[in-house]
N, C-alpha and C positions, 0 to 999 in steps of 0.2 A: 959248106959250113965246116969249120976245123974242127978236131977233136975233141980240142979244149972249150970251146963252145958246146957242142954238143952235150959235155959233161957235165958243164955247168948247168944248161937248159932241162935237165934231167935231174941234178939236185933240186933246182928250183921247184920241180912238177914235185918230186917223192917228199921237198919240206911243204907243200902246199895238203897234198894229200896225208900228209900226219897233222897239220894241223888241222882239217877239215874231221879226220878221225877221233885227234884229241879232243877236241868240240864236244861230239856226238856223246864221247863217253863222260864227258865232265855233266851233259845235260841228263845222261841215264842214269849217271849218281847222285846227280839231285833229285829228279822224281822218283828214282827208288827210296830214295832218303824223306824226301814228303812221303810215298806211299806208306813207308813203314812209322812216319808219324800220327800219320791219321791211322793207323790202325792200334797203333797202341791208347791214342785217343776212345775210341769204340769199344776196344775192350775194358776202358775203364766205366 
């Protein structure tokens, strides 16, 4: 494998794994964002 392959195949992993990351936190700002809905719910 050359270099420049190598390089590439290596971008590819680290935009896979941000996007994989990005996900995770777009789904823990929603359910913090519900959680903190239904709670201001309860205290009403």
């Amino acid at each position: 494998m050359e270099k420049n392959e190598y390089l590439c195949n290596v971008n590819k992993a680290e935009e896979q794994q941000f996007a994989i990351l990005s996900s995770r936190v777009s789904s823990a700002e929603r359910e913090k964002h519900e959680a903190q809905k239904k709670a201001r719910l309860l205290e009403q």
